[in-house]
C-alpha positions as CSV (number, residue, x, y, z in Angstrom):
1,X,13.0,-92.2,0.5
2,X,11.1,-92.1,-2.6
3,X,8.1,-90.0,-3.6
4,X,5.8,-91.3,-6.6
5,X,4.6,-88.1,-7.7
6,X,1.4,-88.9,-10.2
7,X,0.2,-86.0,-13.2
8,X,3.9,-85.1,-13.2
9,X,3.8,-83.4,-16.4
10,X,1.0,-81.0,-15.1
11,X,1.2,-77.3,-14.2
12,X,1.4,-78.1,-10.7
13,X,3.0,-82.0,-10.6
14,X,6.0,-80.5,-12.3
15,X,6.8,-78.0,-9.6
16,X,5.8,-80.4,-7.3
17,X,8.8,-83.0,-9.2
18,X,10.9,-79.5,-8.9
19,X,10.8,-78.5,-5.3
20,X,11.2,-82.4,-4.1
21,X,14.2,-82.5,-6.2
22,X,15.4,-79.5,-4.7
23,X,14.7,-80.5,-1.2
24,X,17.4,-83.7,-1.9
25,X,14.5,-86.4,-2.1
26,X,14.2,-89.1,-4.6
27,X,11.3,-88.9,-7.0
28,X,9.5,-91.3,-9.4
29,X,7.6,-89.1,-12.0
30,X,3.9,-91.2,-13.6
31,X,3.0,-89.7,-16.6
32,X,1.6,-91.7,-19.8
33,X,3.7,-90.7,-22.1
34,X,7.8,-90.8,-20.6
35,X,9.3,-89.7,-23.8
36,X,7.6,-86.2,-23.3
37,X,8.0,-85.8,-20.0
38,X,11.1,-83.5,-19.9
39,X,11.9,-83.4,-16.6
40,X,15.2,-83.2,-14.6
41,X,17.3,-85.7,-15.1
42,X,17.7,-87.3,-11.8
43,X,13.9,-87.9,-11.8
44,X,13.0,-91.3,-12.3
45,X,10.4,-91.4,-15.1
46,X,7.7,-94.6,-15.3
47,X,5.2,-94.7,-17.6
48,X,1.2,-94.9,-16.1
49,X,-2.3,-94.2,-16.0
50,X,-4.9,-93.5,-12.9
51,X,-7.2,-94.6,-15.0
52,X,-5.7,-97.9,-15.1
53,X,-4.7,-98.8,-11.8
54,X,-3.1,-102.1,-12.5
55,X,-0.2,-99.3,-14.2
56,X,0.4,-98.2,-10.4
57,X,1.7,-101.3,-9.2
58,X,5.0,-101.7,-10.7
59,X,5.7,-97.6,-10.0
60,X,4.4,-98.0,-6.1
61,X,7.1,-100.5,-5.5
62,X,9.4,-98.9,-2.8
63,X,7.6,-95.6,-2.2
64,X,7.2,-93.5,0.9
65,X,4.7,-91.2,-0.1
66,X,2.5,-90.7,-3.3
67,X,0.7,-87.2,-4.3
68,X,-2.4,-88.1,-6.4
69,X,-4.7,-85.9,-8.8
70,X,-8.4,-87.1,-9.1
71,X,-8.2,-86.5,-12.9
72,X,-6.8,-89.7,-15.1
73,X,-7.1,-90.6,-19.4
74,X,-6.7,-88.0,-21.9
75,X,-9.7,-85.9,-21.2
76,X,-9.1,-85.6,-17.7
77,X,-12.1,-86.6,-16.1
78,X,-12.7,-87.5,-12.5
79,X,-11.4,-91.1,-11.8
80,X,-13.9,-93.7,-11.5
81,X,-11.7,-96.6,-10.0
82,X,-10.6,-94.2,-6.3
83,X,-11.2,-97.6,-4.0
84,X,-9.1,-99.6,-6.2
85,X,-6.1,-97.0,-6.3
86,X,-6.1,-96.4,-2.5
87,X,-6.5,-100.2,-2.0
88,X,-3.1,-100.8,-4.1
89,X,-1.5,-97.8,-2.7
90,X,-2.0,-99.3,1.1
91,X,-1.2,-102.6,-0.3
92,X,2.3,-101.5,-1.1
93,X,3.2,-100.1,1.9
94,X,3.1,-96.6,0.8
95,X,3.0,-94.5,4.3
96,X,1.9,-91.4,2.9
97,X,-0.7,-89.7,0.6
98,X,-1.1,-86.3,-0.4
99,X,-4.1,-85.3,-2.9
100,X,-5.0,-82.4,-5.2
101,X,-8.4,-81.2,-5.5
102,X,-10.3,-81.2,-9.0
103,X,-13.1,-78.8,-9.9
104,X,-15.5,-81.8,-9.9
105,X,-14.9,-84.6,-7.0
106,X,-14.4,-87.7,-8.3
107,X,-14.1,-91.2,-6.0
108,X,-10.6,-91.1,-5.3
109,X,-11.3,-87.8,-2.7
110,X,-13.9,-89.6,-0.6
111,X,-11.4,-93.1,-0.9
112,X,-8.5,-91.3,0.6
113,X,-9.8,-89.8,3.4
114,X,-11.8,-92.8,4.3
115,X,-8.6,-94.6,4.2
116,X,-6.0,-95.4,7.1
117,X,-3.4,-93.8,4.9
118,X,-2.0,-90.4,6.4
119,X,-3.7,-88.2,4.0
120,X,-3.4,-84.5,3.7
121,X,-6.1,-83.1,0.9
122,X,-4.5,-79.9,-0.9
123,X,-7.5,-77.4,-2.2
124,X,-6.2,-74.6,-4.4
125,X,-8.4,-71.5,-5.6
126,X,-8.1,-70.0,-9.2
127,X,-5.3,-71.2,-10.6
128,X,-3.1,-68.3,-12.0
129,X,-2.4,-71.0,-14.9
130,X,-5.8,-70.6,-15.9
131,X,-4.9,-67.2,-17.1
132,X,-3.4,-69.3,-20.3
133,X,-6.6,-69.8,-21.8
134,X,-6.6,-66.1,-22.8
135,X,-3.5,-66.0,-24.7
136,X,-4.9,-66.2,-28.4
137,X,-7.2,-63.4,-28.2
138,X,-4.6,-61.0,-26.4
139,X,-1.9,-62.3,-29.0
140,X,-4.2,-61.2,-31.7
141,X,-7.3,-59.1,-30.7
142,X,-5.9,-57.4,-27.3
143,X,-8.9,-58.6,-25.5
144,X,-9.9,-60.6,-23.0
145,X,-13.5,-61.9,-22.8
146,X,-15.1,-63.4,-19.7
147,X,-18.3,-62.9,-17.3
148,X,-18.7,-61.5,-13.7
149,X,-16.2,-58.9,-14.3
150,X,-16.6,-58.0,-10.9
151,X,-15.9,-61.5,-9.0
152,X,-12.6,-61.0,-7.1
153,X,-10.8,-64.3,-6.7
154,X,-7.7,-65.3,-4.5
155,X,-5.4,-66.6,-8.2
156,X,-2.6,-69.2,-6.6
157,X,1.1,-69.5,-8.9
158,X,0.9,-73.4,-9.4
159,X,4.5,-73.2,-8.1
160,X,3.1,-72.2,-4.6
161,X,0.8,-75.4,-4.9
162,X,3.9,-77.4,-5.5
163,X,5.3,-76.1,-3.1
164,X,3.0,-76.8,0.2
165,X,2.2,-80.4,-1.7
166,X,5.7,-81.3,-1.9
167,X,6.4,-79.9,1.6
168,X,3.6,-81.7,3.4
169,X,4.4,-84.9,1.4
170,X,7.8,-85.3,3.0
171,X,7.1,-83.8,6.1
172,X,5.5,-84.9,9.9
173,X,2.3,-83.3,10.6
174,X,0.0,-82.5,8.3
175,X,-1.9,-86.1,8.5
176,X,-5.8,-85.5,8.1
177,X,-5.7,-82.0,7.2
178,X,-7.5,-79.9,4.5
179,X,-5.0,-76.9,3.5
180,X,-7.0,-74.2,1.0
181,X,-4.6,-72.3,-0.8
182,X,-4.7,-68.8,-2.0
183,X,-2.3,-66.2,-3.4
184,X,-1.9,-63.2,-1.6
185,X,-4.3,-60.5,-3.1
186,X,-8.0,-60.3,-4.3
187,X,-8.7,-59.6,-8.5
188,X,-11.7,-58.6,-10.6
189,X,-11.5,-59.3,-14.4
190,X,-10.2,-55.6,-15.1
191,X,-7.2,-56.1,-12.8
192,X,-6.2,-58.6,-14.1
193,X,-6.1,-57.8,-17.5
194,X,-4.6,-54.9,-16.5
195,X,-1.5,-56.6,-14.6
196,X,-1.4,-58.8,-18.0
197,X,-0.8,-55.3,-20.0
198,X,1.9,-54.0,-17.7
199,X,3.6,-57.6,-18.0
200,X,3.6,-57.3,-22.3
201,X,3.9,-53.7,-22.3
202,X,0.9,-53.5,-24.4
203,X,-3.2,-52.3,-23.3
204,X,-5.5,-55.3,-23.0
205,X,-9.1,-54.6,-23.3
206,X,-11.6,-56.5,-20.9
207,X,-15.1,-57.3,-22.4
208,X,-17.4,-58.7,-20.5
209,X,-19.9,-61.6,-21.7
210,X,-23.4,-62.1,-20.4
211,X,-24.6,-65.9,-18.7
212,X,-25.9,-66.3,-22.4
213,X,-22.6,-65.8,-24.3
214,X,-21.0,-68.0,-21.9
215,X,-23.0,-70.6,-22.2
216,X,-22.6,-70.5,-26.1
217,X,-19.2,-70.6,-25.7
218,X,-18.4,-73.2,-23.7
219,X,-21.1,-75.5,-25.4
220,X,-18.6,-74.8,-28.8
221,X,-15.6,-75.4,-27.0
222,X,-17.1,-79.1,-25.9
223,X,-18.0,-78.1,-22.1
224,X,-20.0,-80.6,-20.6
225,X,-23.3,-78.9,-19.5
226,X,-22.7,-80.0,-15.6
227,X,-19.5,-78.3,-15.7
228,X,-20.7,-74.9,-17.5
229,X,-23.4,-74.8,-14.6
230,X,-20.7,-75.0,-11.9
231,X,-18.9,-72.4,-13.2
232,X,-21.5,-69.9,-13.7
233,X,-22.4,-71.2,-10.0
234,X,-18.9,-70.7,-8.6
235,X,-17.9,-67.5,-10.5
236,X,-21.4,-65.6,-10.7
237,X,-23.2,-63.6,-8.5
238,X,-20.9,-64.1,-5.7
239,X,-21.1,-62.1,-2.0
240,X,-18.1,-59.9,-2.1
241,X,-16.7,-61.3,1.0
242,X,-17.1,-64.8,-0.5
243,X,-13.0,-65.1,-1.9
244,X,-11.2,-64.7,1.4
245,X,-6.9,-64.5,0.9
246,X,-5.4,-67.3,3.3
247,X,-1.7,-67.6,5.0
248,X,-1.4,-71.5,4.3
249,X,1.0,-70.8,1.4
250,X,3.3,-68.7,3.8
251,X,2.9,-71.0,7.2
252,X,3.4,-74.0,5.7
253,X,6.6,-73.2,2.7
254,X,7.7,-70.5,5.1
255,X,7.6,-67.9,1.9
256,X,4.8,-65.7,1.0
257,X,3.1,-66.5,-2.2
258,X,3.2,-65.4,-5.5
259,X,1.9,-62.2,-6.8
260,X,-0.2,-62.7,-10.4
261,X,2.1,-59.8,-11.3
262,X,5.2,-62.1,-11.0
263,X,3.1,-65.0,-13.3
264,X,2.5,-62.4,-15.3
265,X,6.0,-61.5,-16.0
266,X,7.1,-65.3,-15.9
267,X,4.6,-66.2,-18.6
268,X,4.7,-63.2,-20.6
269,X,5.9,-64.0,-23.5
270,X,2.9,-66.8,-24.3
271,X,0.5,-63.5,-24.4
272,X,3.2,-61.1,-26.7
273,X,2.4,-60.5,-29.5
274,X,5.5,-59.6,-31.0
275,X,7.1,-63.0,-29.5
276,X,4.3,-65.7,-29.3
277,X,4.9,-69.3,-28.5
């Protein structure tokens, strides 16, 4: 059997390319650019967009399953053309469909499940991969700077994501579900750059921004204003009760997930400042 894994290149589609490999199954990696791709050699590489679904055609040919990301084109926003891709994807036969959720639902979520494809819809928290965005300022201030300091959030290793998507892609019973995916403990802000310190062996100081400063921020960085809105809406002013830990990660890989400590020390040399990137 062969698996079309699309945004193959991604934090999570490459672990999801891994563990299929590992598991023995055949896999055709999508990615736009192939001669970048760097993944294992047995993995068949094709070059294609979501964005353009006439690209899907030629890679669908032959598949058993596909796993799909709501995000296509450079900038990575939410795919316009869902109907079309899901239409193509039943056209060729392909039996099964697994999807990753995006911050911002685009129309390939609400095309899939509306779909008689056997679809299961994979909803990670927090990404612990998010964490990356802080490595310049610990590399060369020490700090980390974010609001609600005090919001605890479930982080999920991206590996544990590949992990249940490539497991419920090539395996029975999982058609129509909706798996939310957490790691195994709940953070605030100072815990986490605290857990970042242990991992470099250096003190990293947390500073906390107000709504304003964020706001500023992200309007620099090129945020769009809908998006700068949900996060302050997802992150602030939560109930303290509202990030809940889940066992999906363990039930359905049979493994319990990833401590941040142990992306932490994975990733630790990105935040060192005595060995960089």
């Amino acid at each position: 059997m062969t698996y079309l894994v699309t945004g193959a290149t991604g934090s999570v589609g490459r672990h999801v390319v891994d563990h299929l490999v590992r598991a023995g199954q055949r896999v055709r990696a999508l990615t736009r650019d192939p001669g970048r791709a760097r993944l294992p050699e047995q993995v068949e590489v094709v070059q294609g967009d979501l964005s353009r679904a006439e690209t899907l055609v030629p890679a669908l040919q032959g598949v058993e399953g596909v796993h799909l990301i709501d995000v296509g084109g450079s900038g990575y926003a939410p795919l316009p053309n869902g109907k079309e891709i899901v239409q193509l994807i039943a056209e060729a036969g392909v039996r099964r469909v697994t999807l990753l959720s995006g911050w911002s639902q685009g129309t390939l979520e609400p095309a899939v499940t509306a779909s008689d494809l056997s679809w299961t819809y994979v909803q990670p928290t927090e990404f612990m991969a998010n964490a990356l965005v802080w490595a310049e300022s610990v590399r060369t201030r020490a700090v980390i700077e974010e609001p609600f300091g005090a919001t605890k959030t479930a982080m999920v290793h991206e590996a544990d994501i590949g992990a249940v998507i490539a497991t419920v892609l090539a395996e029975d019973g999982h058609a129509g579900h909706s798996y939310g995916l957490t790691g195994p403990e709940l953070l605030d802000m100072p815990a986490k750059a605290a857990t970042l310190s242990k991992a470099i062996g250096k003190e990293i100081a947390f500073v906390e921004l107000t709504v304003d400063e964020t706001r500023e921020r992200y309007r620099a960085e090129g945020v769009p204003e809908e998006m700068i809105e949900f996060q302050i809406e997802v992150f602030g002013n939560v109930p303290e009760d509202a990030y809940q830990i889940t066992p999906t990660v363990e039930q359905i890989t049979g493994r319990p997930p990833r401590t941040f400590a142990q992306w932490a020390a994975e990733h630790a040399a990105v935040f060192s400042p005595d060995r960089g990137v």
